[in-house]
C-alpha positions in Angstrom: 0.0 0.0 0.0 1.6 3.6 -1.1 1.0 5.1 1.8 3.5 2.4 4.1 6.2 4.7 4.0 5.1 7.4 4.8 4.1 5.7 8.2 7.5 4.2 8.3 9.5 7.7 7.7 7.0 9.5 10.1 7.0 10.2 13.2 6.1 6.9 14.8 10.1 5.7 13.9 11.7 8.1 16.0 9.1 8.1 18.6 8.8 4.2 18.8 11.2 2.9 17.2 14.8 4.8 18.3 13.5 6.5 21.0 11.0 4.0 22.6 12.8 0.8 22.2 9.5 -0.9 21.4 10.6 -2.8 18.7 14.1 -3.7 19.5 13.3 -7.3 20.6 11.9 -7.7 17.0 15.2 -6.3 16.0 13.8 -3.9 14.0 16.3 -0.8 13.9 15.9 1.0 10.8 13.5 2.8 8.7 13.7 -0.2 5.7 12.9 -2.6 8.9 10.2 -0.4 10.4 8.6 -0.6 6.9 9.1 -4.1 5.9 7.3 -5.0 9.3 4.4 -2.5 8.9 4.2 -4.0 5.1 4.1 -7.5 6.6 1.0 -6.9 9.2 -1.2 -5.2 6.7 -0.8 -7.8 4.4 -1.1 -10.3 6.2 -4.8 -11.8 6.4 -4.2 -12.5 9.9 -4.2 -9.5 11.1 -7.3 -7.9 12.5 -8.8 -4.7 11.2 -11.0 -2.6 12.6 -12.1 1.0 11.0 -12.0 3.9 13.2 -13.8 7.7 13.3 -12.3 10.0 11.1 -11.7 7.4 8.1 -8.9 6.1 9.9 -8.2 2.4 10.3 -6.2 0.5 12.7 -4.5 -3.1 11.6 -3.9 -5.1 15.2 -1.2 -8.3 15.0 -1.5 -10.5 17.8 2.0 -11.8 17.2 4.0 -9.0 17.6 1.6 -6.6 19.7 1.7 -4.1 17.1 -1.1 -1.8 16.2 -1.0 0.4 12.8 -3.1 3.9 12.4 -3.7 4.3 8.5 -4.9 8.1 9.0 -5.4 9.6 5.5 -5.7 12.9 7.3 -2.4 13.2 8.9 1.0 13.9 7.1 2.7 11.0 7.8 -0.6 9.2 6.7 -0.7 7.5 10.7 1.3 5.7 13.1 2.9 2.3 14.5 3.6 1.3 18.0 3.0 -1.1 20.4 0.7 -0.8 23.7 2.1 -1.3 26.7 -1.5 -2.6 27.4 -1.8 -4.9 24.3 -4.7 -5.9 22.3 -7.0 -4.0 25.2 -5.8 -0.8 23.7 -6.5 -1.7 20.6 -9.9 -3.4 21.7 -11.3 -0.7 24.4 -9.2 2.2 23.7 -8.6 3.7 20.5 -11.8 5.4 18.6 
């Protein structure tokens, strides 16, 4: 999807990836990693989906813990991270 690197060359790499630490047991350290992980989750048919207000949608993976914000309305066209709190954020939390 054309919009993958601009997720993965946003703000959520610096934020999450180099200054959060949240992915270095995955060692995922650079921006081609970032994106080749984000690629994998939103193409994978395993992952779950669910669409959010705002025409933004949200791509969960249970095996990694990471949730991806496709937000068509932001710059960096969303984010990636991973919730301390897991799939509950991603169940109860996000809108």
């Amino acid at each position: 999807m054309q919009y993958i690197p601009n997720i993965a060359n946003g703000h959520a790499f610096q934020k999450h990836v180099i200054n959060g630490k949240e992915f270095e047991d995955l060692g995922i350290k650079t921006i081609d990693d970032f994106q080749r992980h984000i690629n994998n989750i939103i193409e994978n048919p395993s992952s779950i989906i669910k669409k959010l207000e705002r025409d933004r949608v949200a791509f969960w993976d249970d095996a990694s813990g990471t949730l991806i914000i496709f937000d068509p309305r932001s710059k960096d066209k969303g984010t990636a991270f991973r919730p301390k709190n897991g799939k509950s954020y991603f169940d109860n939390d996000i809108r």
